[in-house]
C-alpha positions, 0 to 999 in steps of 0.5 A: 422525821420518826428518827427524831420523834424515836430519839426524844421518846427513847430518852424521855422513857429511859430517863430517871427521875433525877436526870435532867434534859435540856434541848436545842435545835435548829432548822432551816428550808432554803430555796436556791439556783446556781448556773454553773451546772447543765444548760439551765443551771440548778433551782431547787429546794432544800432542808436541815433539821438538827436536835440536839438532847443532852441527859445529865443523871448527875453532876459529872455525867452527861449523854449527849445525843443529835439526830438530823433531817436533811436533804439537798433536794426536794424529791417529791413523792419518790423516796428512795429509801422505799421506793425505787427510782422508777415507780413513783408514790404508788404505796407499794413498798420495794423494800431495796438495799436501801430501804430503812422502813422509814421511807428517807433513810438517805436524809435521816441519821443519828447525828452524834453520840457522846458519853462525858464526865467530868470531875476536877477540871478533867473532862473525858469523853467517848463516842461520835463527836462534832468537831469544830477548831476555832474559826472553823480553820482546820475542822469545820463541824466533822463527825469523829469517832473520837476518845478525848480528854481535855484538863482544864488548868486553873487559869481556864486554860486548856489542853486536850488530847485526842484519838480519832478513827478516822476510817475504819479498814477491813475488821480482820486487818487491824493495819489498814485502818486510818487513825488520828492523834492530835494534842491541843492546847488553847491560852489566852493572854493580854487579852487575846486567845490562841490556840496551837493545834497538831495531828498526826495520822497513821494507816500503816498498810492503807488499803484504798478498797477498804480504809475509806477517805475516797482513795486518799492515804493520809499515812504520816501526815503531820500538821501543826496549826498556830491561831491568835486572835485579839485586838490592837488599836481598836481592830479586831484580828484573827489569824490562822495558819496550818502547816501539813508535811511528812506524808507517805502519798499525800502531803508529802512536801510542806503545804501552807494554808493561812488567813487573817482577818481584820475587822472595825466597827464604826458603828454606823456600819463595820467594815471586815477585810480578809486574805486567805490562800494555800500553798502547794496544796494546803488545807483550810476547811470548807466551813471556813468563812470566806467573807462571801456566801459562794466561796467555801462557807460550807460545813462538812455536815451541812454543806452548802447550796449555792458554794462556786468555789473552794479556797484550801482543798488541794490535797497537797497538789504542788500546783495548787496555789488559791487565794482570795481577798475579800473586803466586806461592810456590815450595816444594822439597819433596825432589831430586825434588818441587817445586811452586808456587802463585799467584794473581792478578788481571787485566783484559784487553780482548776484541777481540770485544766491545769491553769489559774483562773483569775477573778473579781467577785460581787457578794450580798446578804440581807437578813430580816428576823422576824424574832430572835428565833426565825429569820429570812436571808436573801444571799447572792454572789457573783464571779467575773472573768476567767470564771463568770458563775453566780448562785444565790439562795432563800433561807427561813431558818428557826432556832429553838 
């Protein structure tokens, strides 16, 4: 937490008179159980702190800065960051590896760092970037090291081009690296917005020792990732597709990912319908929303508790072929209960096993909001068949 309270003192001491500072944030404390690992299943605790500063010295520049709290578990008196994993809170400091002097470096970090200007419908940007595509289909809030430029043409439409370093190698080997290129353009028309998406990843001599991604080599991966969203005959529909090929290791073939979602308010209560599956491997982000709190629905960098199962992380393995389908019902019961219900069905290829497992599944969610700014969300889900698993979580969450 004195990350947090340190960035907002540097940025109030630094600032000038004329610089404005805006804020936000949020935070969440869950508790959770799942009984899909050890004898007696998982119950625990966990938090998210995130705050987000922007400092504006003008019109065209701003410095935008986040720090984040967070841990998947309660850890009592033993922080590993000061202590080690054998002597309990006795206020003797170990001063390990992993000592940051804070006592929980393993939970507190600078989350984001971005310089951006902007003039004449241009916008260019440099630094440690969150990254999310729309919908969360492709990218689902990564953190890139990231140089882009966006022009914003005078129909608002947009096209931006970016250059990421997405892991780097040894510093006295400039051909290890693992470097991304992606050229982007996003329109709307008739009333509907899409989004053509691409990639392209380069490690000209990857080394698994050092160029990172646990040993994954993304070297001439190309993607290509259409999306139309809109509506016709008073439903709501989104679709996503996202095709990978041409890789050197990985992705190596054609690998398929796609979703569509149709959605209608009958204003009694709205009901959502969703198909989404791979092909040969294919990639759909882990923060993509399944229509179920167990499957996927878990952000890179806010990952989440009670996730069973994963729709879209094949890494190209021909064999892996997922799908899920899943109808869901919404209800608004007053300004401050809401609640959903939905059910499903899906196969997914274990990697172990090497087989399909067949499976329907049960999912729910009830929210109370005490005001527009703090809420309580009860979720549980439920899988029958070839795996029988189910998880269900507790969230207080604040937004400021």
């Amino acid at each position: 937490m004195k990350a947090l309270v340190f960035l907002l003192a540097l940025l109030l001491s630094v600032a000038h008179a004329e610089t404005k500072l805006s804020y936000s944030g949020d935070a969440y404390v869950r508790g959770y159980f799942k009984n899909s690992t050890g004898n007696n299943g998982t119950q625990a605790f966990n938090q998210f702190f995130r705050l987000n500063v922007i400092a504006k010295p003008d019109d065209n520049l701003s410095v935008k800065i986040g720090a984040i709290l967070a841990s998947d578990s309660w850890e009592g008196d033993n922080h590993k960051g000061i202590y080690s994993s054998t002597t309990q809170n006795t206020g003797t400091a170990v001063g390990g590896t992993n000592d940051d002097g804070f006592g929980n470096d393993n939970v507190t970090r600078l989350d984001h760092a971005v310089i951006e200007y902007s003039k004449n419908n241009w916008i260019t940007s440099v630094g440690r970037h969150v990254v999310t595509t729309p919908g969360s289909f492709v990218t689902s809030d990564d953190r890139r090291d990231r140089i882009q430029v966006i022009k914003i043409r005078d129909n608002y439409d947009a096209v931006a081009f970016a250059y990421d370093k997405r892991a780097e190698g040894a510093l006295n080997n400039a051909k290890d690296d693992v470097d991304m290129y992606s050229l982007n353009y996003y329109g709307a028309f008739s009333g509907m917005k899409y989004a053509l998406q691409t990639g392209y990843w380069t490690a000209r001599k990857y080394n698994a020792a050092t160029s990172g991604f646990n040993g994954v080599n993304l070297d001439n991966v190309k993607q290509f990732s259409p999306q139309l969203e809109g509506s016709l005959a008073g439903i709501d529909f989104n679709f996503y597709y996202t095709l990978l090929w041409g890789g050197s290791a990985y992705y190596k073939d054609e690998h398929h990912a796609a979703a569509l979602k149709l959605a209608h308010d009958f204003e009694i209560f709205k009901v959502e319908f969703q198909s989404m599956a791979t092909l040969d491997g294919g990639l759909i982000a882990g923060g993509f929303d399944s229509l179920s709190s167990v499957v996927n629905n878990s952000p890179d960098h806010n990952q989440s508790s009670i996730k069973l199962r994963t729709v879209g992380f094949g890494l190209g393995n021909k064999q892996s072929d997922d799908q899920l389908h899943m109808l869901r019902f919404s209800k608004i019961f007053s300004q401050e209960l809401s609640a959903t219900v939905g059910g499903g069905y899906g196969v997914f290829y274990n990697t172990t096993s090497k087989k399909d497992e067949k499976n329907t599944l049960v999912d729910a969610t009830a929210r109370y909001s005490f005001s527009q700014y703090l809420s309580l969300a009860a979720s549980y889900g439920r899988f029958f068949g070839d795996y029988e698993q189910h998880a269900g979580s507790l969230t207080l969450k604040a937004v400021f």
